[in-house]
N, CA, C and O atoms as a Tinker XYZ file with bonds, in Angstrom:
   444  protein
     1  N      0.847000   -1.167000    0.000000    73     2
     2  CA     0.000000    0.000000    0.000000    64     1     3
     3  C      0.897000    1.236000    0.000000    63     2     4     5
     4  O      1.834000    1.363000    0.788000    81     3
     5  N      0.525000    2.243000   -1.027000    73     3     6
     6  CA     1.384000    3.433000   -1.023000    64     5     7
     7  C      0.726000    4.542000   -0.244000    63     6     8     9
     8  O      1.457000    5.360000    0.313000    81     7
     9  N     -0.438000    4.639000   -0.161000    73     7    10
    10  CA    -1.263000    5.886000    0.800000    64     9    11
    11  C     -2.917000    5.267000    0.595000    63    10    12    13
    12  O     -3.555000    4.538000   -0.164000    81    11
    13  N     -3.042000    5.840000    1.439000    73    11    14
    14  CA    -4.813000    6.461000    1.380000    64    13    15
    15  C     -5.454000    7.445000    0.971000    63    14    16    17
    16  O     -4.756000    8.281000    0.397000    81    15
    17  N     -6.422000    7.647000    1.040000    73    15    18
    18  CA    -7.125000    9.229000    0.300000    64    17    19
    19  C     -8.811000    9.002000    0.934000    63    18    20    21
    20  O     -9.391000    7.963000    1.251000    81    19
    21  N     -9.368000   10.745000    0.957000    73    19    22
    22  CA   -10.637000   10.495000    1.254000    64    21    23
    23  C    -11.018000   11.168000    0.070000    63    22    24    25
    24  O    -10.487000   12.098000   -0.536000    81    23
    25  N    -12.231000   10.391000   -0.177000    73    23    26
    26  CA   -12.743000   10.799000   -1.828000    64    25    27
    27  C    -14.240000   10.653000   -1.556000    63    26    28    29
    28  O    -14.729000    9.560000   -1.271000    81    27
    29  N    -15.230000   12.204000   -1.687000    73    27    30
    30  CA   -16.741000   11.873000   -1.391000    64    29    31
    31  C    -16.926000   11.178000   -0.373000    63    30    32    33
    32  O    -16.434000   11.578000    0.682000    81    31
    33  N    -17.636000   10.023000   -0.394000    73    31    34
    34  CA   -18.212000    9.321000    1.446000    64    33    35
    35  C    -17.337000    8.486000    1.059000    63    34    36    37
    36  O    -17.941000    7.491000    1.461000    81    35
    37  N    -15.915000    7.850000    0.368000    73    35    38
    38  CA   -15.059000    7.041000    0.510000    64    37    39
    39  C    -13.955000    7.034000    0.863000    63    38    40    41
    40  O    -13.269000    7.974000    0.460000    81    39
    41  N    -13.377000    6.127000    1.642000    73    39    42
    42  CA   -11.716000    5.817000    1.716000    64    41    43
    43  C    -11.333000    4.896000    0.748000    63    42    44    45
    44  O    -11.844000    3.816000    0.451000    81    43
    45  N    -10.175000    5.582000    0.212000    73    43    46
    46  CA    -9.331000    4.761000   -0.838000    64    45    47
    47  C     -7.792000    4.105000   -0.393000    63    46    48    49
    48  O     -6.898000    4.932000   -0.214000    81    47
    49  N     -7.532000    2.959000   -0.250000    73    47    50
    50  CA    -6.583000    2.546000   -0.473000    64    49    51
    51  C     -5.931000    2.658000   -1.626000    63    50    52    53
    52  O     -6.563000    2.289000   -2.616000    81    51
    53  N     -4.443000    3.211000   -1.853000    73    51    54
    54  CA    -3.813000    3.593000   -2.824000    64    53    55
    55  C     -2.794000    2.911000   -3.332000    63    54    56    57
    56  O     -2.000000    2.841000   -2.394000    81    55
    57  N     -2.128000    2.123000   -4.654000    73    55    58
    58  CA    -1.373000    1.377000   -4.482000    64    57    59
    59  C     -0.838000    2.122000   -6.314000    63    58    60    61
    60  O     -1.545000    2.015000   -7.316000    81    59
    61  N      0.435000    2.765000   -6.270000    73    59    62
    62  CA     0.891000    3.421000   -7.175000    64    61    63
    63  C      2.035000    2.805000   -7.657000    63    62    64    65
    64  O      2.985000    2.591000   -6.904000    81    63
    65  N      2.057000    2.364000   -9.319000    73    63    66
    66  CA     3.556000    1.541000  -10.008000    64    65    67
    67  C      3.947000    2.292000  -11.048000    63    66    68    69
    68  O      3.272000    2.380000  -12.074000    81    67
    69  N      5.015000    2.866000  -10.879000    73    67    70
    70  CA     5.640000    3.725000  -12.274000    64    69    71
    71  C      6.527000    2.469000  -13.120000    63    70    72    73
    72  O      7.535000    2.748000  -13.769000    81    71
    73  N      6.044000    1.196000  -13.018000    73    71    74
    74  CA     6.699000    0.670000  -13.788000    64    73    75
    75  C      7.068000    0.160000  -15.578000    63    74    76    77
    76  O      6.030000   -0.088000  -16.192000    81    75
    77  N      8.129000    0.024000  -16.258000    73    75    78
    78  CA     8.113000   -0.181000  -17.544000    64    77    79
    79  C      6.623000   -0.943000  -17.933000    63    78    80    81
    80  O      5.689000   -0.306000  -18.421000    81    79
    81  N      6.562000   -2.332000  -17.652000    73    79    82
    82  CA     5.461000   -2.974000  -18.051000    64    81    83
    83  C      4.316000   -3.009000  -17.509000    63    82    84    85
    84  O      4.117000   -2.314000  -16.513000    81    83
    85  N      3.329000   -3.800000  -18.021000    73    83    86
    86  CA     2.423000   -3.677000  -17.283000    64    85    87
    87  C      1.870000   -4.458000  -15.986000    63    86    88    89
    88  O      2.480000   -5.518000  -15.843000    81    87
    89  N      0.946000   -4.250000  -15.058000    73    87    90
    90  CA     0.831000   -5.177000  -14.340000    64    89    91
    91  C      0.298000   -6.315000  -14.656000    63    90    92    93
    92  O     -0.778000   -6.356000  -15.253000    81    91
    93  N      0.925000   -7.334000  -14.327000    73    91    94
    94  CA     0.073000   -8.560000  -14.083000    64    93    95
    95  C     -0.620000   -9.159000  -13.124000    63    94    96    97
    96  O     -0.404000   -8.935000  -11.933000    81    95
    97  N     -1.583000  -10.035000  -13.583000    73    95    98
    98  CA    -2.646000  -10.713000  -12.776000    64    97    99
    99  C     -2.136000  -11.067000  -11.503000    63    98   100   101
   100  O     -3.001000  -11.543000  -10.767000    81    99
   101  N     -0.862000  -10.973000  -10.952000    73    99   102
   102  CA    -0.484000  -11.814000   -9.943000    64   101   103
   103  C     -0.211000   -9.905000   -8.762000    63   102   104   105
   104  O     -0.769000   -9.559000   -7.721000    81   103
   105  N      0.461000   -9.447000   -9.305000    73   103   106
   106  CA     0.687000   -7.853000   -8.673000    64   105   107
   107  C     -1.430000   -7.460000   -8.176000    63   106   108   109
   108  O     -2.033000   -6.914000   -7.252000    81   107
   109  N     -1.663000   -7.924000   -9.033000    73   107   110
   110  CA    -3.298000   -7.310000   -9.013000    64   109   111
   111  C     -4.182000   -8.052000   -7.956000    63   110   112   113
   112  O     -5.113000   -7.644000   -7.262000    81   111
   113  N     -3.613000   -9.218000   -8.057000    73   111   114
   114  CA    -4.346000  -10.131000   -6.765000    64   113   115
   115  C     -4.034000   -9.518000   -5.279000    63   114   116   117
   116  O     -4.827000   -9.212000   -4.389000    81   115
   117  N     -2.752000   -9.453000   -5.316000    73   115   118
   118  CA    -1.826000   -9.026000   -3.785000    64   117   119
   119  C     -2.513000   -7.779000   -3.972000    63   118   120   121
   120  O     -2.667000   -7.468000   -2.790000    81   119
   121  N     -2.992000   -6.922000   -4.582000    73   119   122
   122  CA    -3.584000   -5.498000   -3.957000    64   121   123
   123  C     -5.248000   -5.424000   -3.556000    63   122   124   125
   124  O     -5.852000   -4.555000   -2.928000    81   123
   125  N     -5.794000   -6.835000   -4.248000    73   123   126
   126  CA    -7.556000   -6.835000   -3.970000    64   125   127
   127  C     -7.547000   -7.560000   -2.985000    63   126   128   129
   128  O     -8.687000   -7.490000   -2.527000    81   127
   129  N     -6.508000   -8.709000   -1.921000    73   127   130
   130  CA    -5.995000   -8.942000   -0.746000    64   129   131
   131  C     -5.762000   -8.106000   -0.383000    63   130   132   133
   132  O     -6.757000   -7.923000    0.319000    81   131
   133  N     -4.963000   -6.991000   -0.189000    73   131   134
   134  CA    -4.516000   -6.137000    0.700000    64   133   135
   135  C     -6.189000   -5.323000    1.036000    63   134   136   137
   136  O     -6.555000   -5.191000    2.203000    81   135
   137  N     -6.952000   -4.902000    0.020000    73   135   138
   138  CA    -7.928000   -3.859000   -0.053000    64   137   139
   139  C     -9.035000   -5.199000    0.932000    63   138   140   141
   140  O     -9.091000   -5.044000    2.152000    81   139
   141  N     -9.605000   -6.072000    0.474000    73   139   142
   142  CA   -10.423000   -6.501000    1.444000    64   141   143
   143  C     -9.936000   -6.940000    2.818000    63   142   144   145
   144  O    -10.745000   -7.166000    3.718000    81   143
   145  N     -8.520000   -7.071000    3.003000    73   143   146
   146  CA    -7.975000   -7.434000    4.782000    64   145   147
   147  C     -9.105000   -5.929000    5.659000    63   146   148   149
   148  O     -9.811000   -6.076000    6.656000    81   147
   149  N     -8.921000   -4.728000    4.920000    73   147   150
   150  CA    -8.920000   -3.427000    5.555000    64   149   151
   151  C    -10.839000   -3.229000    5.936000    63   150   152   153
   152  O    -11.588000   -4.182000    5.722000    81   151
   153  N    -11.137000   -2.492000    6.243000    73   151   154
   154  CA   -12.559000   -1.748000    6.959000    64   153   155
   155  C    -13.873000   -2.361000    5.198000    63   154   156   157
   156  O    -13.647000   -2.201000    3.999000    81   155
   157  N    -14.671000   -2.787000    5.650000    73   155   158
   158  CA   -15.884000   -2.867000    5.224000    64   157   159
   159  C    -16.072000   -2.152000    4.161000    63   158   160   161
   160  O    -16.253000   -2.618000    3.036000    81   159
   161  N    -16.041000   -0.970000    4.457000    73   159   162
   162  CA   -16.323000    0.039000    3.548000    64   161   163
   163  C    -15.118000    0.609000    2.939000    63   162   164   165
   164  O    -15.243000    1.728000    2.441000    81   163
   165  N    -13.850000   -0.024000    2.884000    73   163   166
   166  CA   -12.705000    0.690000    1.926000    64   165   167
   167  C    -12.783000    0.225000    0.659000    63   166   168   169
   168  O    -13.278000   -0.879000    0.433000    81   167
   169  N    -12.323000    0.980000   -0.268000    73   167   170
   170  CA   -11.855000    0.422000   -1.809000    64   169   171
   171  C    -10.640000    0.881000   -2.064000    63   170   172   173
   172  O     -9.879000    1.542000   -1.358000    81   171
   173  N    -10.515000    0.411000   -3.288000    73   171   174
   174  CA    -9.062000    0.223000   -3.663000    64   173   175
   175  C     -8.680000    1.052000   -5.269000    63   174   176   177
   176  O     -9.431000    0.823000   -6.217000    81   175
   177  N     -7.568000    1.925000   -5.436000    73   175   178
   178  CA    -7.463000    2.591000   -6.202000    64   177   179
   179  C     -6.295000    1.925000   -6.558000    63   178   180   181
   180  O     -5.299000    1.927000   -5.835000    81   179
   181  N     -6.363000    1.316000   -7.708000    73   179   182
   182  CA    -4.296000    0.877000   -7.992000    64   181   183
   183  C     -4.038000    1.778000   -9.834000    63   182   184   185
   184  O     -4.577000    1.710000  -10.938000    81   183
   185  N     -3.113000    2.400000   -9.313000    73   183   186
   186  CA    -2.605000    3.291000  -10.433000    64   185   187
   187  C     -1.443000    2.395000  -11.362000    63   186   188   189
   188  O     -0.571000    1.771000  -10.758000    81   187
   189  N     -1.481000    2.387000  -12.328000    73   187   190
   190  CA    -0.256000    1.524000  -12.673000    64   189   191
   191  C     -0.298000    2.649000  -14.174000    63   190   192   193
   192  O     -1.188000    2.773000  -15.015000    81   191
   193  N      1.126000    3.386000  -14.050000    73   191   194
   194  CA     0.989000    4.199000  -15.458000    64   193   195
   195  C      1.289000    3.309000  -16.922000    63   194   196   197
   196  O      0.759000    3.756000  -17.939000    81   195
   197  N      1.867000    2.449000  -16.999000    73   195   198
   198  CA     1.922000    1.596000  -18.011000    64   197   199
   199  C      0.626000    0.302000  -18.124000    63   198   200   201
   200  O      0.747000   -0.740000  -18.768000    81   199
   201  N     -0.680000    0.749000  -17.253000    73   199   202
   202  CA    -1.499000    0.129000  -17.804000    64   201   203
   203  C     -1.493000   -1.949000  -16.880000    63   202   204   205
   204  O     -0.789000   -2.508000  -16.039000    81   203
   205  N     -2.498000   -2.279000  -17.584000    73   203   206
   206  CA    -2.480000   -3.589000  -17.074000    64   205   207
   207  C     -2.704000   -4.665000  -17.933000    63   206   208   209
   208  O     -3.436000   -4.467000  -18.903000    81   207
   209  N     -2.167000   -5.866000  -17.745000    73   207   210
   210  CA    -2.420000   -7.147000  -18.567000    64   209   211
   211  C     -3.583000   -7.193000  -18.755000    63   210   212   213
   212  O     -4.279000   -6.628000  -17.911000    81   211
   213  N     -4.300000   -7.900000  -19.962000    73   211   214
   214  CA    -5.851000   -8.468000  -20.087000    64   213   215
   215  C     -6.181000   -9.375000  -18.889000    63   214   216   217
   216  O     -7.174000   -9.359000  -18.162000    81   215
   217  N     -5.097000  -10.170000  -18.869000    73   215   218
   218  CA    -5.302000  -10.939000  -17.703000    64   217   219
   219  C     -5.350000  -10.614000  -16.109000    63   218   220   221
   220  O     -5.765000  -11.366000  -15.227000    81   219
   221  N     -4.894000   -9.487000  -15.984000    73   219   222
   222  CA    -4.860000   -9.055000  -14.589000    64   221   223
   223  C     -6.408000   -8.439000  -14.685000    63   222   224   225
   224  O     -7.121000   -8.741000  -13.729000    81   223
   225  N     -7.104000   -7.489000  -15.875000    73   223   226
   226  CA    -8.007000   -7.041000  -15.823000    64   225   227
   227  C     -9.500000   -8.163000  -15.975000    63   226   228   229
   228  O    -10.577000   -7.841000  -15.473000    81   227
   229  N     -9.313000   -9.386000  -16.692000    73   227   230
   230  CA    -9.954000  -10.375000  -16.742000    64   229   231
   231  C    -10.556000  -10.743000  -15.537000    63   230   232   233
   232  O    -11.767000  -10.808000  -15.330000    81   231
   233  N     -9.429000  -11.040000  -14.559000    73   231   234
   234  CA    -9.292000  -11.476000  -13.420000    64   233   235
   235  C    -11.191000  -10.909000  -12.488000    63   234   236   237
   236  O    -12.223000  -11.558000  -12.317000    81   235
   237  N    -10.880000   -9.730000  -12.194000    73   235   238
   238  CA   -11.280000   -8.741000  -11.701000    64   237   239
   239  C    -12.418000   -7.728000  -12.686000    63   238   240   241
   240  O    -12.475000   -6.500000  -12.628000    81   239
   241  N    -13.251000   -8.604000  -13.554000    73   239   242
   242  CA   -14.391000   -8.155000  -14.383000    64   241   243
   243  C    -15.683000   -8.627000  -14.156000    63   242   244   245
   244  O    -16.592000   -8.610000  -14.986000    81   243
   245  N    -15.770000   -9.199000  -12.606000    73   243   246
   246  CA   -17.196000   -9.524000  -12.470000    64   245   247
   247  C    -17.173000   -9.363000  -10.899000    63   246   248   249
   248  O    -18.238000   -9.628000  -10.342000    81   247
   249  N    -16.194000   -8.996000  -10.159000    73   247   250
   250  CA   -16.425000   -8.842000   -8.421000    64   249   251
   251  C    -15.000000   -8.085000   -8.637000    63   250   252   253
   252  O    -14.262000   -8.305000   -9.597000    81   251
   253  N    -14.747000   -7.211000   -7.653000    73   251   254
   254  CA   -13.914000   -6.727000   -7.699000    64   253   255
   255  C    -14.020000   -5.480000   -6.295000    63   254   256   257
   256  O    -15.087000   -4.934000   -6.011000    81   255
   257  N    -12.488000   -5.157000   -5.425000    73   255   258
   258  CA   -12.576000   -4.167000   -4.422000    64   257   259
   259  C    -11.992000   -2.739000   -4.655000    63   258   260   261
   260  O    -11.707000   -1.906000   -3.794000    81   259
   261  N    -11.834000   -2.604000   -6.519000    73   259   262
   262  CA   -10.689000   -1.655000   -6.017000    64   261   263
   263  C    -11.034000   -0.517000   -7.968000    63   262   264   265
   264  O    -11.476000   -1.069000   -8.976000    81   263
   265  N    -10.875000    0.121000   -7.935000    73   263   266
   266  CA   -10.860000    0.386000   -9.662000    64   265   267
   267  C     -9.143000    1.000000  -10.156000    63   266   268   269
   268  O     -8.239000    1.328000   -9.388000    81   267
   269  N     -9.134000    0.998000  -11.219000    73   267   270
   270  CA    -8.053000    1.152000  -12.319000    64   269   271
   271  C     -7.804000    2.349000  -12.587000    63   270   272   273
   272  O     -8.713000    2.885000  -13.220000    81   271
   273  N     -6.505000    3.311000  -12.252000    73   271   274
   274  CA    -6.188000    3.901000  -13.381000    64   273   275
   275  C     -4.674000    4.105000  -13.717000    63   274   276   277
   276  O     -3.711000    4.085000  -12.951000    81   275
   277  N     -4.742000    4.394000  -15.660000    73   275   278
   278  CA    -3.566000    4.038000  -16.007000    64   277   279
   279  C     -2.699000    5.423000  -16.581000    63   278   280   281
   280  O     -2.685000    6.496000  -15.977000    81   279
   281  N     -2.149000    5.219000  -17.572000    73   279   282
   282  CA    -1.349000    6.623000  -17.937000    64   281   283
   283  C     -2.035000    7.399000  -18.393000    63   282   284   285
   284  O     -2.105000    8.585000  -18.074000    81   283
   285  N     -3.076000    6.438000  -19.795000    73   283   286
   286  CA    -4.095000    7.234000  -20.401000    64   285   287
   287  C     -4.871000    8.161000  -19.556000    63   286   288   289
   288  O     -5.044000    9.334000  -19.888000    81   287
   289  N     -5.448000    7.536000  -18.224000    73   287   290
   290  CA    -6.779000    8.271000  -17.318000    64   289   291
   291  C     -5.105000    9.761000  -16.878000    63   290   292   293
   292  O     -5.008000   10.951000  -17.179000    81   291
   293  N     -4.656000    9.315000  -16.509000    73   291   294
   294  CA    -3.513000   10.328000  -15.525000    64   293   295
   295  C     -3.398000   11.446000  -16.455000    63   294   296   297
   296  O     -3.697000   12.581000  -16.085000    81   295
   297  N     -2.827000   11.111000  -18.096000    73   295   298
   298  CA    -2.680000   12.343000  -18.788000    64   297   299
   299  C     -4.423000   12.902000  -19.075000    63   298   300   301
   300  O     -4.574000   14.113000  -19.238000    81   299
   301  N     -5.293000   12.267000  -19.109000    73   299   302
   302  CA    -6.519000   12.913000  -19.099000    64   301   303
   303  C     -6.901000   14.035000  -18.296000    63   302   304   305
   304  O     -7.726000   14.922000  -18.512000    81   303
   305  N     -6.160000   13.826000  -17.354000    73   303   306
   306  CA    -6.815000   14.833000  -15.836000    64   305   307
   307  C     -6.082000   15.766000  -15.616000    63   306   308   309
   308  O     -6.409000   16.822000  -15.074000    81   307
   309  N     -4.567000   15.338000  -16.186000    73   307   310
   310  CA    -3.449000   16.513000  -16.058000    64   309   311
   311  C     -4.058000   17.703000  -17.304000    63   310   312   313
   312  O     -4.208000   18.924000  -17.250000    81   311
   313  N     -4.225000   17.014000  -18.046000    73   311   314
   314  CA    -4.374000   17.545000  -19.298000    64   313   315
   315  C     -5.726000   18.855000  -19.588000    63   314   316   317
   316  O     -5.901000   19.860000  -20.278000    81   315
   317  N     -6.529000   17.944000  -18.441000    73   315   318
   318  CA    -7.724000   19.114000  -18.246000    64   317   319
   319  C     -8.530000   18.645000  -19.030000    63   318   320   321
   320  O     -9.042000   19.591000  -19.627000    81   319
   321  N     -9.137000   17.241000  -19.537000    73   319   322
   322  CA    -9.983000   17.021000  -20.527000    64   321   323
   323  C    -11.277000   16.368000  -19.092000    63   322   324   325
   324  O    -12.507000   16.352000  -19.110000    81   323
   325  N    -10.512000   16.016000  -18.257000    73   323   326
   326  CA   -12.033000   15.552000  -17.382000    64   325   327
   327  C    -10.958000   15.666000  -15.771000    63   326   328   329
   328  O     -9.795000   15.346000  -15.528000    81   327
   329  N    -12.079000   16.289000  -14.941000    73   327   330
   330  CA   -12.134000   16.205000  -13.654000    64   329   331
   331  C    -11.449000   15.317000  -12.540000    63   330   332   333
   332  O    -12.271000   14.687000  -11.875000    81   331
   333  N    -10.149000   15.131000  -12.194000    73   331   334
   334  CA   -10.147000   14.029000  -11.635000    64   333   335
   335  C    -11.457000   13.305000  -10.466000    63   334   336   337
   336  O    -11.651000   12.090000  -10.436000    81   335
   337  N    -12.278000   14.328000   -9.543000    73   335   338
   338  CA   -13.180000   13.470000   -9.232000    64   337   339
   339  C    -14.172000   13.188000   -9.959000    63   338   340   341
   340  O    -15.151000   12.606000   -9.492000    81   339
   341  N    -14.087000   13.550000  -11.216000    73   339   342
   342  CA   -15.112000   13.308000  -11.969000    64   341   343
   343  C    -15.055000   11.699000  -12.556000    63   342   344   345
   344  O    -15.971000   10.898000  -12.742000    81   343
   345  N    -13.665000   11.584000  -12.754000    73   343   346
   346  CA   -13.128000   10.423000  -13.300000    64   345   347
   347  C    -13.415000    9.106000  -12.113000    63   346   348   349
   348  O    -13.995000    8.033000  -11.944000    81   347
   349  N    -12.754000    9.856000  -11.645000    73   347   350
   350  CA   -12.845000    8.905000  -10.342000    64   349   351
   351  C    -14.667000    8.414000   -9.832000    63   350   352   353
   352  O    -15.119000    7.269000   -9.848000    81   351
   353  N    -15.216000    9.361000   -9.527000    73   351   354
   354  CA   -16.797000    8.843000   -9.682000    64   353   355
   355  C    -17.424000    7.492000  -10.918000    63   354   356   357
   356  O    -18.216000    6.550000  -10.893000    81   355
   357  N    -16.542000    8.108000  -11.842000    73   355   358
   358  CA   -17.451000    7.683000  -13.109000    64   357   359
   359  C    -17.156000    6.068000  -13.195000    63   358   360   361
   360  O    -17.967000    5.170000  -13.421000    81   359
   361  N    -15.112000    5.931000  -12.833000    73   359   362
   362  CA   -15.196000    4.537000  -12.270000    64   361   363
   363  C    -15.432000    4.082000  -11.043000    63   362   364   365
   364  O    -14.670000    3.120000  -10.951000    81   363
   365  N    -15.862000    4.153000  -10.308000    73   363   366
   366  CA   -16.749000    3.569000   -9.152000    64   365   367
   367  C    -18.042000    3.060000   -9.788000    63   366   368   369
   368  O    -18.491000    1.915000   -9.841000    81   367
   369  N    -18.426000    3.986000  -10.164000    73   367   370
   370  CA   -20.089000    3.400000  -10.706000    64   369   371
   371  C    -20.468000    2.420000  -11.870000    63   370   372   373
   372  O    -21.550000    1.951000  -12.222000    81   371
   373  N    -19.301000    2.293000  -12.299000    73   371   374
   374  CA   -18.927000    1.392000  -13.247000    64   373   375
   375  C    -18.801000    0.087000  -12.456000    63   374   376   377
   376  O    -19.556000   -0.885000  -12.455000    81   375
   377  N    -17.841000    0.268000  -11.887000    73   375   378
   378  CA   -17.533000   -0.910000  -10.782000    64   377   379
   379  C    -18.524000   -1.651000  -10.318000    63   378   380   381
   380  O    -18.822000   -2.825000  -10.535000    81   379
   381  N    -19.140000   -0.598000   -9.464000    73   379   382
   382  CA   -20.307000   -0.775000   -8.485000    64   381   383
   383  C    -21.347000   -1.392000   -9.787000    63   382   384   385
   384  O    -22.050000   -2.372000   -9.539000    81   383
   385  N    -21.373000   -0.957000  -10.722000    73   383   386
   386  CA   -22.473000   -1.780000  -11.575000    64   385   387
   387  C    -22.325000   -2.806000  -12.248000    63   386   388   389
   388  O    -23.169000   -3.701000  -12.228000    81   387
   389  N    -20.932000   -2.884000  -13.164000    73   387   390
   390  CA   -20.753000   -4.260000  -13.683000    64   389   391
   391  C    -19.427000   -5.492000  -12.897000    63   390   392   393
   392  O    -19.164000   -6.578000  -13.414000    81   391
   393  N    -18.679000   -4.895000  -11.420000    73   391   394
   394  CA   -17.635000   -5.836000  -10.888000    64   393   395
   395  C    -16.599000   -5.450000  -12.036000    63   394   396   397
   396  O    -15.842000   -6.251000  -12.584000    81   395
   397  N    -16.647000   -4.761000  -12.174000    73   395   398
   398  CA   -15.543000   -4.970000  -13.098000    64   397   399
   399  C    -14.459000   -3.491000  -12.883000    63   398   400   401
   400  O    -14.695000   -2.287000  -12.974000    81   399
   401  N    -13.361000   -4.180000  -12.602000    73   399   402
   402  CA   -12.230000   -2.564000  -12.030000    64   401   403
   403  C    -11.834000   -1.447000  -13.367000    63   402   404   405
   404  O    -11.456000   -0.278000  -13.286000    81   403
   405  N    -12.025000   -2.104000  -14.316000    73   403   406
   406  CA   -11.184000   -1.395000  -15.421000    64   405   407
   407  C    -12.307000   -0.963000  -16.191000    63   406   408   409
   408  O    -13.232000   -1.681000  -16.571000    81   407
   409  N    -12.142000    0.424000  -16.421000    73   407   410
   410  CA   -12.539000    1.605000  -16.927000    64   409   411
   411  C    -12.313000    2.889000  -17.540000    63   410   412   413
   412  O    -12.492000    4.032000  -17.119000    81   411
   413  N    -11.773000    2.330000  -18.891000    73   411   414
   414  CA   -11.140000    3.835000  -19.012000    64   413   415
   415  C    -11.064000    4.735000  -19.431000    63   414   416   417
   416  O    -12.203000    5.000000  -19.815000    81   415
   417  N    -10.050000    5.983000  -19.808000    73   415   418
   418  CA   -11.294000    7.203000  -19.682000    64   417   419
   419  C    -11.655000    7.456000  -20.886000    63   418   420   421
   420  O    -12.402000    8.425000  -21.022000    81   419
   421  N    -11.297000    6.773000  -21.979000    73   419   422
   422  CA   -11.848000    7.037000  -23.110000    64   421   423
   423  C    -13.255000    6.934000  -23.519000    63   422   424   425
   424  O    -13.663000    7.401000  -24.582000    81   423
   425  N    -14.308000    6.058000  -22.307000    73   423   426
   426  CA   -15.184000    5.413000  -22.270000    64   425   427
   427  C    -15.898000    6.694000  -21.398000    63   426   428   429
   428  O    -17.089000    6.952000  -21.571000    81   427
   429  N    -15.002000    7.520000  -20.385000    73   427   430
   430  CA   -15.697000    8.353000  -19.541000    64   429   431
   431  C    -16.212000    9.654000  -20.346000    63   430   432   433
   432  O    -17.252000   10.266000  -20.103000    81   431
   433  N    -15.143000    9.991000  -21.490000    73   431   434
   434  CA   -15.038000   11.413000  -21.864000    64   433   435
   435  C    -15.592000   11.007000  -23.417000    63   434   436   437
   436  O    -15.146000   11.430000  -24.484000    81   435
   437  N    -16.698000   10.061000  -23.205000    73   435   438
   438  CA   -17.536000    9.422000  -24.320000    64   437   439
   439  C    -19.066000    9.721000  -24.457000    63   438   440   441
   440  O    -19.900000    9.746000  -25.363000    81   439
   441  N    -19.009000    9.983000  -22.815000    73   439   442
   442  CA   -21.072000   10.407000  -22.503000    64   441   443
   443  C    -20.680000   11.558000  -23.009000    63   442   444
   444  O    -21.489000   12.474000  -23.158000    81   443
């Protein structure tokens, strides 16, 4: 775990990778363990700027504790094309509706 954050009525567990590749299914497990050990009501934010395997995102497309974002969502928000809590809302409710962590913002800055 790299930090926490309070976001709207949520706590976020934060788990941030500036690494070359992307994550895999196995990095992604150890953080939706770490996010359900914690409080009832926490979720889980894992940033990975190079993005994630199909398979790590597979994994985690029908139940899931935590949502996704990658370089694409990061330069989105720096960039000023969408809100970071806007972003951030838009995947939660995604989550919260289909289990599924990965969401991205090309899909947000689409409505």
């Amino acid at each position: 775990m790299d930090g926490s954050l309070s976001f709207d009525t949520d706590d976020y567990i934060v788990e941030a990778k500036w690494w070359k590749e992307p994550m895999e299914r196995e990095h992604v497990d150890i953080f939706d363990a770490k996010v359900r050990r914690k409080g009832k009501n926490a979720l889980g934010l894992y940033i990975a700027v190079n993005g994630f395997t199909a398979g790590a995102v597979r994994e985690h497309d029908r139940r899931t504790s935590f949502v996704t974002m990658d370089g694409g969502d990061l330069y989105a928000v720096l960039e000023g094309r969408i809100p970071l809590d806007e972003l951030l809302k838009r995947k939660k409710r995604y989550a919260n509706e289909t289990g599924n962590c990965y969401f991205p913002v090309y899909l947000a800055l689409a409505d």
